[in-house]
C-alpha positions, -999 to +999 in steps of 0.1 A: +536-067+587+562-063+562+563-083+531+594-095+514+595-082+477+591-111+451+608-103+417+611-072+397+580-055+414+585-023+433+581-027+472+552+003+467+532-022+447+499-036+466+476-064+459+458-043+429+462-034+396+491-016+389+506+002+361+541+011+348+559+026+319+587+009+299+611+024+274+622-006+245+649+010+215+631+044+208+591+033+217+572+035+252+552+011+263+526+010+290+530-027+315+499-037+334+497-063+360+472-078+387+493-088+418+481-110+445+487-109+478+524-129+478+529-102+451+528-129+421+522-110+392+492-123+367+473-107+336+505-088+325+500-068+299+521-044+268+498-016+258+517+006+229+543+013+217+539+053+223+559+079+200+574+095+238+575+093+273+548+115+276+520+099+260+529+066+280+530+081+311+489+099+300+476+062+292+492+050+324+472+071+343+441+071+319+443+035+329+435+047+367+463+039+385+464+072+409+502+064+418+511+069+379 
């Protein structure tokens, strides 16, 4: 069964806790969120900012998301 995306989240996402990075002016930042089942996002969270790219995508996957 197929489930309609809800909002900004990326149709890849599941009902866990997922992990993305985000690039604001010239910082990184790591965004974590806890999606139910309708794909509702709760517990979002801004871990950083990070001097690069790099070092946002190594906190994303410290943070044990295997799809990061």
């Amino acid at each position: 069964m197929e489930r309609e995306r809800v909002g900004i989240t990326p149709k890849s996402w599941t009902t866990d806790m997922h992990h993305g990075i985000l690039h604001l002016g010239k910082r990184w930042y790591v965004v974590s969120a806890q999606l139910d089942e309708e794909g509702h996002a709760e517990g979002v969270r801004l871990d950083g900012p990070f001097e690069n790219e790099a070092a946002a995508e190594a906190k994303a996957r410290q943070s044990g998301d295997p799809k990061r």
